[in-house]
N, C-alpha and C positions, 0 to 999 in steps of 0.2 A: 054496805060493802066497805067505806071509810072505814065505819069505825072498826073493822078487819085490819085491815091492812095498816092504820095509823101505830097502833101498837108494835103490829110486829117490824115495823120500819126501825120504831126506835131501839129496840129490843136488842134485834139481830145485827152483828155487827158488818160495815157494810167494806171496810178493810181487811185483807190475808193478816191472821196472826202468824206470826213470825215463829219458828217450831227453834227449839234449845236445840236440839240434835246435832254433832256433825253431819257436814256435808259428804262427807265420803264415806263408804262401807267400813264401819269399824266393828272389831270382834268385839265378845263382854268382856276379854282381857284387857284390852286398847280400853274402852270404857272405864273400867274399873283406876286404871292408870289417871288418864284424863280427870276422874271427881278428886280423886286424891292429891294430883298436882293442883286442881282447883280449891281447896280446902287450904292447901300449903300457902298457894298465892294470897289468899285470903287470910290466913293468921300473918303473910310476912306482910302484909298489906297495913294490917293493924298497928305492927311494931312500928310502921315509917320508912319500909323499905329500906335497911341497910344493908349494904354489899358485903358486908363481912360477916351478918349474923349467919348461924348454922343453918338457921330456915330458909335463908337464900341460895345456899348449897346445896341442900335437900330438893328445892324445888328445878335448880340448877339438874343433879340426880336426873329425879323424873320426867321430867322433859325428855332428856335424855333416852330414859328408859322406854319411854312411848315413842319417839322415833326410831328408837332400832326396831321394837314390835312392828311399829307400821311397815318398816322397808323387810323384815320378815315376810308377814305376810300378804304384800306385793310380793315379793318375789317367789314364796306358795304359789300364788294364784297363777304367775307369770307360767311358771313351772304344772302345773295340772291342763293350763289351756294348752301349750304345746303338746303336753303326751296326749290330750282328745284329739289334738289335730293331726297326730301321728299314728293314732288307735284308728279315728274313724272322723277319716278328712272326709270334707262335700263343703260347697260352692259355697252356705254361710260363716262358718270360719274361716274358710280363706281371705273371702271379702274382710271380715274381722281383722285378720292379723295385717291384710295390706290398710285399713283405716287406722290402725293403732299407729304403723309402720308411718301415717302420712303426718296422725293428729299430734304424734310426739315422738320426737328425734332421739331421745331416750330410749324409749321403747322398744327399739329394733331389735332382731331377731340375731343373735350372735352367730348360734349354732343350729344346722336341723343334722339330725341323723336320717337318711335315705339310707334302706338297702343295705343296714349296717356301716355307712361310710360319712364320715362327721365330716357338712360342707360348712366352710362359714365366709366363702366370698356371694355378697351379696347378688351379683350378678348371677352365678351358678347358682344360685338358689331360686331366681327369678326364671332360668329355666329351667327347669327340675320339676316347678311349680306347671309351668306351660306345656312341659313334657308330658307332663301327667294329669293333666284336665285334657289333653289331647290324646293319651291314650284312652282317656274315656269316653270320651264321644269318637271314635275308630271301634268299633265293630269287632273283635278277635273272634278267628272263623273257625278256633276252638269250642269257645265257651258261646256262640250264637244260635239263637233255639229256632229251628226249623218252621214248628210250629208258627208264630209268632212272622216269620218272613213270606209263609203261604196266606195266611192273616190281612198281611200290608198289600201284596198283590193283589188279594179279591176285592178287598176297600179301594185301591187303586184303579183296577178295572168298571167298580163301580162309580167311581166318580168321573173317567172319562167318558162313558156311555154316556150320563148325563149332561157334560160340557158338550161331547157332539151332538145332541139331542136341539140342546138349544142356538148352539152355532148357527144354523138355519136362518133361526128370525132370530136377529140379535133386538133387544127393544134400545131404540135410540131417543136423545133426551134435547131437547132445544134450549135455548139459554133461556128462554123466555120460562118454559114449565119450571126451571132450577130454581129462578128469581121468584118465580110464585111462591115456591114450594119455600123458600125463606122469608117472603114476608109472610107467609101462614106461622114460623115458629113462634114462641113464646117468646118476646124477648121484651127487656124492660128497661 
């Protein structure tokens, strides 16, 4: 079984390779930007790096050019999760925009449109938000299906029979049986 295992000890490497990629979500245009300014940096790298050649301005350019794309599309993205969370709000994107809201100061929420009415003080927007996870768990006795409430009755009826049932002889527990009953667990 050594001689198994010897080999693939030394074989296999036993450190995380390190991946080229950026760390953050970039398109194939942000990419394609990126190898080119890495190409640029690498011929002006060759010259000796001077501040005045063209290839320093070129690369000066694209840099350029690949942070306007990225704050583009940030702000795409910014822009598609608000209108999901305006098409079809529920309780994970809300938690989302209030962790964005905590994890970066940046990131806040300027404007929501409710109702057709643009709020943009933060406050009213925090209850607008309350207003309306509280209209959801509140019951409207328009849209409340009947069905569905003679349902919760019968399941209700049935589980108090059963609590009276056993109300009678309630089983009682001494400390003594508790203390058994935990040095019986698994514990290590």
């Amino acid at each position: 079984m050594e001689t198994l295992t010897k080999p693939g000890k030394r074989t296999i490497p036993t450190k995380l390779l390190q991946t080229k990629s950026p760390k953050w979500k970039a398109s194939p245009e942000v990419l394609t930007i990126l190898k080119s300014s890495r190409e640029i940096y690498k011929k002006w790298k060759a010259i000796r790096k001077s501040k005045e050649h063209h290839l320093a301005i070129k690369l000066k350019n694209e840099k350029k050019k690949m942070r306007s794309k990225q704050r583009a599309e940030h702000a795409i993205d910014r822009q598609t999760f608000y209108q999901q969370i305006m098409d079809n709000p529920h309780t994970q994107l809300f938690y989302r925009l209030i962790n964005r809201g905590r994890s970066n100061s940046r990131a806040t929420t300027n404007c929501l449109k409710i109702e057709g009415e643009y709020i943009f003080c933060h406050e009213e927007q925090r209850k607008r938000f309350a207003q309306y996870y509280e209209d959801l768990s509140v019951p409207k006795e328009e849209l409340y299906d009947n069905t569905c409430l003679n349902l919760c009755k019968i399941r209700q009826n049935y589980v108090q029979e059963t609590l009276e049932e056993y109300e009678d002889n309630p089983e009682l527990f001494k400390d003594m049986d508790i203390k058994k009953a935990i040095d019986c667990l698994n514990t290590k």
